[in-house]
N, C-alpha and C positions, 0 to 999 in steps of 0.2 A: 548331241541330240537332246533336248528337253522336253516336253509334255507333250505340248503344244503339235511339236512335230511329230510325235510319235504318234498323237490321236489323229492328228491326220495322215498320215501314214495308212496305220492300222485299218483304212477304211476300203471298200473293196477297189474304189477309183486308185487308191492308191499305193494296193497292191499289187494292183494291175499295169500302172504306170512304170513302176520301180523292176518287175519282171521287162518289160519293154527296154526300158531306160539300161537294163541291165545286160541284155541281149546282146544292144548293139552299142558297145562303150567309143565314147568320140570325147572330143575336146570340152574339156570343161565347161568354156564361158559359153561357146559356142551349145550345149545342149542344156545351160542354164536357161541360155533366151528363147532357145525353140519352144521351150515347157510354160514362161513366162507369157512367148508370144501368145502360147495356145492356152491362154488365159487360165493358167493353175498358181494358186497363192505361192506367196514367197515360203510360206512355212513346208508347202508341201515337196516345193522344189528344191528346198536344203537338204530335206529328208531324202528325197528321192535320190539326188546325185551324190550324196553321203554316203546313202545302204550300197548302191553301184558301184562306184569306188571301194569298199568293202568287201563287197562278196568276193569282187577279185581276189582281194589279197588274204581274204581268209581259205582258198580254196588252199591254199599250202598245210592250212592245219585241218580243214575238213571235208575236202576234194568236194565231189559233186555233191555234198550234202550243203553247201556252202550257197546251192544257187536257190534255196528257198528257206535260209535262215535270215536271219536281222544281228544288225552287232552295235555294239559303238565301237570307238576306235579303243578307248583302253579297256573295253571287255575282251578284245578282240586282241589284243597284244598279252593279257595276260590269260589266256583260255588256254584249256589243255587241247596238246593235237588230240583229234580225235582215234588216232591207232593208240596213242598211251593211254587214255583215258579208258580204251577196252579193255587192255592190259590189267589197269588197277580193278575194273570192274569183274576181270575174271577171278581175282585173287575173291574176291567178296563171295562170289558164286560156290568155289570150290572149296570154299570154307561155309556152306551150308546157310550163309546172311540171305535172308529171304527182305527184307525190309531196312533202308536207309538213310540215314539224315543229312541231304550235304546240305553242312551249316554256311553260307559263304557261296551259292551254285554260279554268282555270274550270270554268263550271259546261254549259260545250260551244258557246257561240252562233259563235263564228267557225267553228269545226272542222264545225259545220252547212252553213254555207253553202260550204268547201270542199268537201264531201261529196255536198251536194246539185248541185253541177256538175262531177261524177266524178273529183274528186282524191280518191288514198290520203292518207290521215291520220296521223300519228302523234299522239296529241295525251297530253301528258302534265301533271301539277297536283301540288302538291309537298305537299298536303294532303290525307290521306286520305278526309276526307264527301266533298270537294268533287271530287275524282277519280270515287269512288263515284258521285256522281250525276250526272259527265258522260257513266259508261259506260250511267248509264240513258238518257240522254239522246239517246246517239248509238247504242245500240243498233237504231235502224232502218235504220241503213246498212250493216249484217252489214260484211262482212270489210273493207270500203273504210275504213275508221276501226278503232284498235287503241288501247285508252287503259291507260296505266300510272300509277301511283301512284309518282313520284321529281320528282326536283329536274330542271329545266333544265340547269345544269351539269353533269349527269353520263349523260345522253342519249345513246346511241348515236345521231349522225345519218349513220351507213351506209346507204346506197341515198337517201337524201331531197336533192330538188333544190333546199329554199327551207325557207326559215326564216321563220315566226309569230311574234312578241313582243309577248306582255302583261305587262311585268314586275309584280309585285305594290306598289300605291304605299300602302297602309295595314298599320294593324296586321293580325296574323293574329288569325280570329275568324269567326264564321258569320253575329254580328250585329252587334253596336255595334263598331266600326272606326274608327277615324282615321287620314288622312294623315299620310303619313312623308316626311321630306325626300329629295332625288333620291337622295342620298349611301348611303340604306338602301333603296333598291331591288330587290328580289331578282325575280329575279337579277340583281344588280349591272350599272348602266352600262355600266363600261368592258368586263364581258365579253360586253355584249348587242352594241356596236358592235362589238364585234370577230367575231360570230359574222357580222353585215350585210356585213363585209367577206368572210369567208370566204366565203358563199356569199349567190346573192339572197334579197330577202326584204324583212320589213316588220315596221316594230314600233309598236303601238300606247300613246301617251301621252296624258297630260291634255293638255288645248286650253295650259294657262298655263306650260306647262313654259319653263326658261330659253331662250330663242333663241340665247343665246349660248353655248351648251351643243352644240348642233344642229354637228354635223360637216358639213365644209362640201361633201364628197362624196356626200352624203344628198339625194332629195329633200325637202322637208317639206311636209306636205298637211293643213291642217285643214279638219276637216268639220262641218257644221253640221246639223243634225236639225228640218225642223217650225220654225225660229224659235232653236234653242237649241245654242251651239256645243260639241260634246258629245267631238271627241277631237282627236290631232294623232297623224297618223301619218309614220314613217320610210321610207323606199323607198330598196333599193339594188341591184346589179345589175342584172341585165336586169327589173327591178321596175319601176327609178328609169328616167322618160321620159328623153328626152338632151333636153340646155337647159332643161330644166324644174327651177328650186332650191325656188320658192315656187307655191304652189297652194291655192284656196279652195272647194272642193265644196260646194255648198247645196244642202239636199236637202227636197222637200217633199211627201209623202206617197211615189210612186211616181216625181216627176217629180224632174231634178237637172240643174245648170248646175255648170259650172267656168270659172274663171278663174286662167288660170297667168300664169309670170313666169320670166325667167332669174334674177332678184335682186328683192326688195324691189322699189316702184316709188315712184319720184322724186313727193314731196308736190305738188300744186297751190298754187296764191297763196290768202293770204284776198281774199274780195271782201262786196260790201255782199249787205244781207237779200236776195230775190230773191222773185218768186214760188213757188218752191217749195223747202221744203226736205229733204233725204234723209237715212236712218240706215242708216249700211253694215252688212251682216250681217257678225256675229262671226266668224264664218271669216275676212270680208275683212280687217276689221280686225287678226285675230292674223297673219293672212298680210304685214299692211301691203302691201295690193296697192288703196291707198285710191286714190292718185291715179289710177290704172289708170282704174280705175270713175268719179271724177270728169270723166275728163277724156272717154269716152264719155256722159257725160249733159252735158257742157256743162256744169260745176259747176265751183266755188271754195269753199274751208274758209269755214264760216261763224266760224270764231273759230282762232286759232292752238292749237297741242292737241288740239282740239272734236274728236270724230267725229261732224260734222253737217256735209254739204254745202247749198250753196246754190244752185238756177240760175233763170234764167228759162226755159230752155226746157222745152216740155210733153213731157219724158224721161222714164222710169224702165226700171227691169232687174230683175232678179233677185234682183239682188247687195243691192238698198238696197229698204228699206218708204220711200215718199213721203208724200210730206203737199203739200199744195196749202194755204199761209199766207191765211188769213181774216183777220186784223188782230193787231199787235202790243196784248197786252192787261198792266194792274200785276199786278205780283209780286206785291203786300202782301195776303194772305188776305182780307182785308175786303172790301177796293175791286175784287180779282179777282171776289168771290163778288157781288157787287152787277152786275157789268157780265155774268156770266154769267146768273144768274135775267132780268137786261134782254132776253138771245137766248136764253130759255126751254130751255136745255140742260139735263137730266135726264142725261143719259150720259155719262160725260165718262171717256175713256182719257189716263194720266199717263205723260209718258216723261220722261228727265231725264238730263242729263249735267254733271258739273262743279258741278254744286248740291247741300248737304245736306237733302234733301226726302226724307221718307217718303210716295210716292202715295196709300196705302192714310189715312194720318191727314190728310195734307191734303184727301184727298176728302170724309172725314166733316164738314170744317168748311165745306167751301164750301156747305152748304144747295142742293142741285141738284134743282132743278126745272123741268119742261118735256117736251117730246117730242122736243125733237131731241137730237143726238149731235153730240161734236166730240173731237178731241185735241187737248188740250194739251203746248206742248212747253216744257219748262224747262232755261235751259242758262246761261251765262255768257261774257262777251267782255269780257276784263279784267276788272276793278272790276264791271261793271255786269252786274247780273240781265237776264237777258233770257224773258218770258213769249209766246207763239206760239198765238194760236187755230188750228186747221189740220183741213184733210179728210184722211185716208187717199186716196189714188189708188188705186186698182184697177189 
């Protein structure tokens, strides 16, 4: 989206149009030309069936608040869900932040959830649509939220208790965007750390960022979404808990579990297969709070590296998806696919670690049929393939 479109947009005809258009979602070309026929500019019809398209798929990160916000596509891929974003905003709350700066606010989802549990705002974007459509955005929160169009770095943070960071990690653009290395981050690294030290606060980064990067007066907390480990945030001042360096938040629908750590936590032993085997959720893993969680379910590394534990006892958490081992089954496509139609399985979920296996092509060749269901698990211990019939545990 560009200016152009956005001002036409913005205007009540085209408010109004985009709720309609948005209602009742149909074929593209086919509701390009109904808009066209009924004599509404080209500018307004990009915009229109753009925002439509959109609010659909934004409903995954901000459910029904999604049917009367604005996005672009890559404010929109890089936006916080709106459950974590309350999350971080209750940490600011509970820590007594009355007033805040998100330097970097996008297309508004954090600055939401600050607002919606009565902290003042400052929330500023260094792009102008994308400014533009956070003041629509957070326009329900009248005077509590204040959005400017400037740079991070240049921010009056007068009167503000705490500091927000989303540095921007892509190209600049509204849709097709690619990642940029740490080094081109704006606002730059070393002056976002430096703002964490002036005052508390928190800044949000991808889950893969360098560890070794991570200042070691920071907390670090990665969070996980639904199954999918989706950020890694910074915590400092009275943000950052005391004793707390590493921390793993799972979160899944409504409900969420944490496991902390002063440091890293000390690996488990390998041990032999076991009745059941576990896959730590991504969080735990980038947190590396593995052995933590092993060593509460009674588990050992199934394989040195692996991130697959093993135990006999009947454990699970939060932290790990279980599987309950049915029988050690061959690797080789053929002879798997013979012993599978033997136990009439039709359904078959593929996980994999340490092997180059595509699930999606291997499943078309196994010829699956039957009425039961089972998971497969593919991994490696040395040299040697290892294939894993298994239940999900509940």
């Amino acid at each position: 989206m560009d200016i152009a479109e956005l001002t036409a947009l913005l205007s009540p005809d085209g408010l109004r149009l985009l709720d309609e258009t948005a209602a009742a979602p149909g074929d593209v070309a086919q509701t390009v030309s109904r808009l066209r026929a009924a004599g509404h500019s080209p500018a307004l019809v990009s915009a229109v069936v753009g925002q439509a398209r959109l609010r659909t798929r934004a409903s995954a990160k901000f459910g029904e608040f999604a049917e009367r916000m604005l996005f672009t596509r890559a404010g929109l891929e890089q936006a916080t869900r709106l459950s974590i974003a309350g999350r971080h905003a209750a940490r600011f709350r509970d820590a007594g932040i009355s007033q805040v700066a998100d330097l970097g606010c996008g297309i508004g989802g954090d600055a939401m959830g600050f607002a919606a549990l009565g902290l003042r705002v400052r929330a500023v974007d260094a792009d102008e649509v994308t400014s533009a459509i956070a003041a629509y955005n957070l326009a329900p929160f009248g005077d509590a939220v204040e959005v400017r169009h400037g740079t991070a770095e240049t921010t009056d943070l007068t009167g503000v208790d705490a500091v927000w960071l989303d540095p921007a990690r892509r190209t600049a653009g509204h849709t097709e965007t690619r990642r940029v290395a740490a080094s081109d981050y704006s606002p730059p690294l070393d002056w976002a750390f430096a703002q964490l030290r002036r005052l508390p606060g928190g800044m949000k980064l991808g889950p893969a960022f360098d560890r070794d990067a991570i200042p070691d007066d920071l907390e670090a907390q990665w969070v996980s979404a639904d199954g999918s480990t989706v950020e890694l945030v910074l915590w400092s001042g009275a943000l950052a808990r005391q004793g707390v360096r590493r921390a793993a938040l799972v979160t899944r629908g409504e409900q969420s579990w944490e496991i902390t750590s002063p440091a890293d936590a000390e690996d488990v032993a390998v041990r032999d297969l076991g009745a059941f085997v576990h896959e730590p959720d991504g969080a735990v893993i980038r947190a590396r709070l593995i052995g933590d969680v092993a060593r509460a379910l009674e588990a050992g590394m199934l394989a040195p590296g692996m991130a697959y534990l093993t135990s006999d006892a009947a454990l699970t958490s939060p932290f790990v998806s279980s599987f309950r081992v049915r029988e050690e089954v061959p690797s080789d496509t053929r002879a798997l696919a013979r012993v599978l139609r033997a136990r009439g399985i039709g359904t078959l979920e593929i996980k994999k670690r340490g092997v180059d296996v595509d699930p999606a092509t291997l499943r078309g060749k196994l010829g699956l049929r039957g009425d039961d269901s089972a998971t497969l698990l593919l991994t490696r211990i040395g040299s040697r393939r290892l294939a894993l019939l298994a239940d999900r545990v509940s």
